[in-house]
N, C-alpha and C positions, 0 to 999 in steps of 0.2 A: 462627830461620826462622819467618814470619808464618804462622800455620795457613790452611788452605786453607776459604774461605765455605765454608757451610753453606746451602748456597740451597733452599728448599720452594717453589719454582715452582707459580701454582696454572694447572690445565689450565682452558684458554679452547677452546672450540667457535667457529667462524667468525662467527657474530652478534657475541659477544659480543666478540670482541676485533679485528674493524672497530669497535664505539664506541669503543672501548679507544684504538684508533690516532688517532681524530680530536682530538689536542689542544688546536687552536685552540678547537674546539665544546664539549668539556670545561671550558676555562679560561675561556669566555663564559659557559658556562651556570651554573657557580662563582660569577664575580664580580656576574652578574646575581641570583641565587637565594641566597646563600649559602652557606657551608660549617660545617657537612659538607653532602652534598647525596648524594641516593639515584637511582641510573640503575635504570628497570626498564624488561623488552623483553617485552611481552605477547606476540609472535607465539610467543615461544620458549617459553614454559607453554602452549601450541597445542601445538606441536610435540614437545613432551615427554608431554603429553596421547595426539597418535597411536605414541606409543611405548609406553606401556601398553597401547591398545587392539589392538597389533599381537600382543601376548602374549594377551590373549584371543583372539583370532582363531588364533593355533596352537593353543592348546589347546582351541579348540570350544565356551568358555566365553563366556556372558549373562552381561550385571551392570553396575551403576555404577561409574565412578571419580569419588573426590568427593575434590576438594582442601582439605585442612587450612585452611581459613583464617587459624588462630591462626598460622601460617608468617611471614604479611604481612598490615599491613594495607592493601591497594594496594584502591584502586578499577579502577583499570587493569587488573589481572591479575582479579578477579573479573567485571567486565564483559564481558572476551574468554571466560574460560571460560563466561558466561550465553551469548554465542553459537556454543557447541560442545555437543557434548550430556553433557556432564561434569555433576557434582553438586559441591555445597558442603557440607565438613562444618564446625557452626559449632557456639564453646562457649561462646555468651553472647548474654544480648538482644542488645545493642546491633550482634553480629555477623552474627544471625540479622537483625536492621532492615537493616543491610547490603546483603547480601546479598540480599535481596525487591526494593532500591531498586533493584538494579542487573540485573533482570531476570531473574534464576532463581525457574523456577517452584518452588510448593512441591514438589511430589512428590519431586524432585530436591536435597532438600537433610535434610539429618540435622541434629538438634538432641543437640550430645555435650556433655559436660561437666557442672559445680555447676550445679544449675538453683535461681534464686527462682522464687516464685512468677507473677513477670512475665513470667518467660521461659516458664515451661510455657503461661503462656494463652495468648501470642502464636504458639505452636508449635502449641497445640492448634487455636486458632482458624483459620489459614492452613492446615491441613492437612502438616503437614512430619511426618517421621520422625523417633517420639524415641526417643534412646537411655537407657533406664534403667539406673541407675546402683546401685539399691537399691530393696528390696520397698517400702520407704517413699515413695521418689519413685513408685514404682506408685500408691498409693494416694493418694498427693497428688493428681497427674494426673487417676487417676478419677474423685476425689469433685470435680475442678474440673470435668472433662466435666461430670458428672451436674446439676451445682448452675446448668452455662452451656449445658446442653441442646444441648449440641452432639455434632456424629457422632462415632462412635467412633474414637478416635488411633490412627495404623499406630506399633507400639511395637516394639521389638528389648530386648530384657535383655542387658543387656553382661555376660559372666564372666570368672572372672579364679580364680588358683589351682587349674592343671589338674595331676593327677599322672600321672607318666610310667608308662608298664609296664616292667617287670625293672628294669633298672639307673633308677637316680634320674637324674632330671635338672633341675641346679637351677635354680630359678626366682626370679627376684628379688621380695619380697613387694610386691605393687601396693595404693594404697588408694583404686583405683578397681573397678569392676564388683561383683558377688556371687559371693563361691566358691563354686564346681563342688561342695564339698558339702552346699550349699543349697542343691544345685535341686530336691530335691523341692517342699519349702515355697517357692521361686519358682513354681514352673509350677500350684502351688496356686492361689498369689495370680492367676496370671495368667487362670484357669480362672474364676475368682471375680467377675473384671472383665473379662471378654468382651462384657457389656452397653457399657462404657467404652471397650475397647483392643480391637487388631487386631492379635494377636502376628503380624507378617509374615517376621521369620528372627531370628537371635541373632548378638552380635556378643562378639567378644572384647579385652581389652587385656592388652598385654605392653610391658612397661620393656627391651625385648633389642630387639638385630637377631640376637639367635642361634636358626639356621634349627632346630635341635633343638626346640627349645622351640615354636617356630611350628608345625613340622610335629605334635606333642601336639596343642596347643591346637586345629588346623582338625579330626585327624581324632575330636579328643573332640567339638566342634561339631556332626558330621557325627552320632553319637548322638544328641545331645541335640535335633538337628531333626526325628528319626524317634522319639524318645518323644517329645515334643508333637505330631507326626501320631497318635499311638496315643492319645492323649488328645482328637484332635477335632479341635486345633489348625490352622490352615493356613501355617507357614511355608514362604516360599521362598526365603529369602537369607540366607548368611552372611557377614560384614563383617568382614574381618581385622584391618583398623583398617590403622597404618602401619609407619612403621619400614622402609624398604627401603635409606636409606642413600643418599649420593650419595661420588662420589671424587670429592675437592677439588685433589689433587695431577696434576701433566705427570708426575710423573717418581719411580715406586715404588722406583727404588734411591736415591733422593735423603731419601725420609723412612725407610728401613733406617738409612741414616748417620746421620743427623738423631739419631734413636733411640740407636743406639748411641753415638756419640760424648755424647749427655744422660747415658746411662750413665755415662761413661767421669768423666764431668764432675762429677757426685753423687761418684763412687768417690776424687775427687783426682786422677785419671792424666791430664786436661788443663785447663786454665784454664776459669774458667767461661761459662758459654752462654747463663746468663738473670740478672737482675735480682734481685742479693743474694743467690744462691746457691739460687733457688727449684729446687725439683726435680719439677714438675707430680705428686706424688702419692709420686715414690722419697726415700728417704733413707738413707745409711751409718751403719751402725753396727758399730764395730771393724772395719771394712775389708770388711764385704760390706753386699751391698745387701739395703733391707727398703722393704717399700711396694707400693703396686701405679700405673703409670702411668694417670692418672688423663686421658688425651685422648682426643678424637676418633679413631678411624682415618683420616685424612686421607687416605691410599691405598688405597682399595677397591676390587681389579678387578674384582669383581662387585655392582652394584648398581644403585638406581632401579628399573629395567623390568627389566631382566637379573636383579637379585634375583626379583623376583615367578616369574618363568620359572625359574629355580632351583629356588623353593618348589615351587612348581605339578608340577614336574617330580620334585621328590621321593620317596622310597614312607614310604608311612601306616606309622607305627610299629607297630601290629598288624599290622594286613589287608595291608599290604605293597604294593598298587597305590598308582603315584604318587597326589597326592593331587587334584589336578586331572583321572586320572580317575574318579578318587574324585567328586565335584563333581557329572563327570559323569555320571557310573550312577545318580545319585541325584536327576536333573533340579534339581539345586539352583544357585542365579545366584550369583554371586559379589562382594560390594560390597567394596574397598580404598578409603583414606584416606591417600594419600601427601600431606606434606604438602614437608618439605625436599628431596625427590625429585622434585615437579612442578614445582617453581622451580630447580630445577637452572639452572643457567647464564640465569639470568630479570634479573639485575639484578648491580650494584658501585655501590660507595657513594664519593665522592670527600672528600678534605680535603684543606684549603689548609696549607701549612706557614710555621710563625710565627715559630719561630724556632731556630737550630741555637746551640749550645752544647757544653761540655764539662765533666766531672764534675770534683773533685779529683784522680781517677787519670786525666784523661786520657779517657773513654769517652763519645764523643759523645750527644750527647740532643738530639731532633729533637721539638719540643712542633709538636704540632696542632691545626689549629682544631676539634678535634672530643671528644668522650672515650670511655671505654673503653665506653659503654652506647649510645652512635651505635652501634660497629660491636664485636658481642661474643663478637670470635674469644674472649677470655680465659673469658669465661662459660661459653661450652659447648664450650672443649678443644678448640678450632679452630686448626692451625696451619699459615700459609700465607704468602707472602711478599705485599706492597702492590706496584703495577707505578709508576713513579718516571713523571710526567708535567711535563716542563721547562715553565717559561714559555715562549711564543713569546717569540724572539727574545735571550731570555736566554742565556751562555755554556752552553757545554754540559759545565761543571763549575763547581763553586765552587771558592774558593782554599785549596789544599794538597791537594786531591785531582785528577788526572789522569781525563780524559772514561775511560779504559778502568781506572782504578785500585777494583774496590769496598771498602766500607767497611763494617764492623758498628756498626751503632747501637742505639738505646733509642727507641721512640717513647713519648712521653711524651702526655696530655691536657691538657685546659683549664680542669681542674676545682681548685680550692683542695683537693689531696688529697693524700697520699703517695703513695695507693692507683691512681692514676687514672693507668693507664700499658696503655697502647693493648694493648700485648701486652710481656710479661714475659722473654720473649725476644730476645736478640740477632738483630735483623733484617739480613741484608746486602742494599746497595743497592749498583748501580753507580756511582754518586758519591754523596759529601755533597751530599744537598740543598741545596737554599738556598730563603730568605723567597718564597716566592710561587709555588714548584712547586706540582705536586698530588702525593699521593699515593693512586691508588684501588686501593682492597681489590675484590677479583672475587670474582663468584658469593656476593655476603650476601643476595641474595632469602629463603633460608630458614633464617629464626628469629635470625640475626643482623644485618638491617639494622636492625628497628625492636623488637622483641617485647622489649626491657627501655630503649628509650629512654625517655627521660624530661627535665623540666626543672630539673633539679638546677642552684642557683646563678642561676636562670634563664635559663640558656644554652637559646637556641633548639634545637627540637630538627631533623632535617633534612628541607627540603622534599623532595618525589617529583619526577620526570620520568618520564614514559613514552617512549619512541624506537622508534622505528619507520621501516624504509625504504620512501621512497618517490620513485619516478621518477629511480632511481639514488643518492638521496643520503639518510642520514639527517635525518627531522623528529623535534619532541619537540611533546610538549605538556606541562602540568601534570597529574600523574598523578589529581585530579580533575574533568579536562576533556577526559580521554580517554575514548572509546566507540568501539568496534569499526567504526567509519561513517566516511566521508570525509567532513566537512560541506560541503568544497571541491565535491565531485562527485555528493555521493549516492552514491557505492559501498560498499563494505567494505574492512576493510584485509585481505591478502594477506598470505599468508608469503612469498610473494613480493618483494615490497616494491610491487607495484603494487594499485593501487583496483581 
């Protein structure tokens, strides 16, 4: 008896899976553009934008939301957010030039990350918000203010290595920010360069979405902004930074199965599930299992905005009030950096299929015109099904599989590699492909459409589109020819879908 698919269905929101549906427009905008090819829908990081800000609003909470840019690098989705009153957080010149071309003012944007020298002047010079990374970049900073006679920088000292009270609670080591037991000799430094810097609040980083760890780190935060008021200082903002997580999955008992049956599959007890007996992180030894699952949570019912309200709603591991009113007793603003959370359901990337085949044993392999760094569920532990997009007008199967019969395959890349195999797992589709479908991955706006493409081999890497409805039908432009304006009309575009 044929086991029963194993389907990871990913969840589609209405925007995103009306594009989904229009295949003709898919298959035109492929053959004309390219494959692979990248759909992004700027109104919907809009609209994910007013779902954060609905969370501060319950909880009585001021402050920025500033989207991760490292996420994407879309001109399309930074240009909508320059006309919402969102902030950009950016971790490189060229991100920081960006983002200024595309109309966000400085006040409104954080400078995070390895900073050169280039990028501190350009930050310092435009006035933007830097995140310091170490007492050294403090003084770098400084002595470039001082040397470029310019105003003093609004600066945030990023921390990292906070320790729990009573019971421990682990933290994974970060080798960003300055540990929490070096902040005396921070707040030194910072006392020091008060002629140069404007400490304005403190920000934190953490490698977790685990709310434990988080709820530490805001309410040691909430300290460390009342000793710098004791010292002089004028902070008003704390930056949590990101990490709130998106659920990529329709269907939370579908990745339980998923999960276990992978088990089951490492242990011997059923045929295997991925490509040469990979075990994403588990492996058998003498008959039990060792390792730890090394993916995404792909089913997260609480996350995005709903996480933050989670957090916020939490109680302070001491002091015990949640910590949002924490926050607020302490008239202190709030700054978050979602970045795969505000592109939630913002963008799916398309590929053309090249060619179907079969292994020695018989195990179909379905090569793409695309590779594993186009689209990099495999990279960062993403696992999700691709939605099957027929040719017009082609049968609506290939030969030896039936329109209702699905099928597990291998998606395979384009690249001259062993290694270059779209995703490592047995995919079920509803039929064997055939040459000239599409196949699009949903919901890779964040950190998997583009954030490790590249031109290995010299394969192209994949053009942008932006979509957007209007006057009942989807339009696209090229995702750098997109701005927030009708140029047809002179109005604006709408989530609506009208000008």
């Amino acid at each position: 008896m044929r086991p029963l698919p194993l389907y990871l269905e990913p969840r589609l929101e209405a925007p995103l899976r009306s594009l989904l549906e229009e295949h003709d427009l898919l298959h035109t905008l492929t053959d004309a553009l390219g494959s692979p090819l990248n759909l992004l829908l700027p109104e919907q990081i809009a609209r994910n934008l007013e779902r954060f800000q609905a969370v501060y609003r319950k909880h009585h909470l001021t402050g920025r939301i500033h989207f991760a840019h490292k996420a994407n690098r879309s001109s399309a989705l930074v240009r909508r957010l320059a006309a919402t009153e969102a902030g950009l957080d950016v971790a490189s010149l060229a991100e920081l030039q960006h983002v200024l071309g595309a109309g966000c003012p400085p006040e409104r944007i954080m400078a995070t990350g390895p900073k050169n020298r280039e990028y501190l002047w350009l930050a310092a010079r435009t006035g933007v918000t830097v995140h310091l990374d170490s007492r050294a970049e403090l003084d770098d900073l400084a002595d470039l203010v001082r040397k470029q006679a310019l105003p003093p920088v609004r600066v945030m000292p990023r921390l990292s290595g906070f320790r729990a009270p009573g019971v421990t609670v682990l933290t994974r080591p970060s080798r960003f920010g300055t540990d929490i037991g070096e902040l005396d000799e921070l707040l030194d430094a910072l006392e020091r360069h008060r002629d140069a810097v404007e400490t304005t609040g403190v920000a934190y980083h953490l490698d977790t979405t685990g709310m434990a760890e988080k709820a530490v780190a805001l309410e040691t935060c909430v300290t460390v902004m009342n000793e710098c008021r004791r010292r002089g200082l004028r902070p008003r903002t704390i930056d949590i930074g990101g990490g709130f997580g998106v659920d990529y999955l329709a269907d939370g008992a579908q990745w339980e199965r998923y999960t276990t049956e992978l088990t089951n599959a490492v242990l011997g007890k059923r045929p295997p599930l991925t490509w040469q007996g990979h075990g994403y992180g588990l492996r058998a030894e003498s008959g039990r299992l060792r390792g730890a699952l090394g993916l995404y949570p792909a089913h997260r019912p609480v996350a995005a905005a709903d996480y933050l309200d989670e957090l916020l709603s939490c109680p302070a591991p001491t002091l015990g009030r949640p910590l949002g009113t924490l926050l607020l007793e302490n008239l202190y603003d709030l700054a978050v950096e979602p970045g795969r959370a505000l592109a939630d359901q913002c963008g799916a990337t398309l590929a053309r299929v090249l060619e179907v085949r079969h292994t020695a044993g018989g195990e179909p392999l379905v090569r793409l015109e695309m590779n594993a760094r186009d689209v990099g569920l495999e990279e960062h532990g993403v696992l999700m099904d691709p939605l099957l997009v027929p040719r017009p007008g082609a049968p609506g199967a290939s030969a030896g599989a039936s329109a209702g019969d699905p099928v597990g395959v291998y998606l395979i890349g384009n690249l001259c590699l062993e290694t270059d195999l779209i995703t490592r797992r047995t995919v079920f589709l509803p039929r064997l492909p055939a040459p000239g479908d599409l196949l699009a991955f949903a919901n890779t706006a964040g950190y998997l459409m583009d954030f490790s493409a590249g031109r290995a081999l010299r394969q192209p890497v994949a053009r942008k589109v932006a979509a957007y409805r209007q006057d009942g039908a989807w339009r696209w432009r090229l995702d750098e020819q997109y701005w927030p304006v009708d140029v047809t009309t002179g109005g604006e575009h709408r989530g609506d879908g009208q000008p």
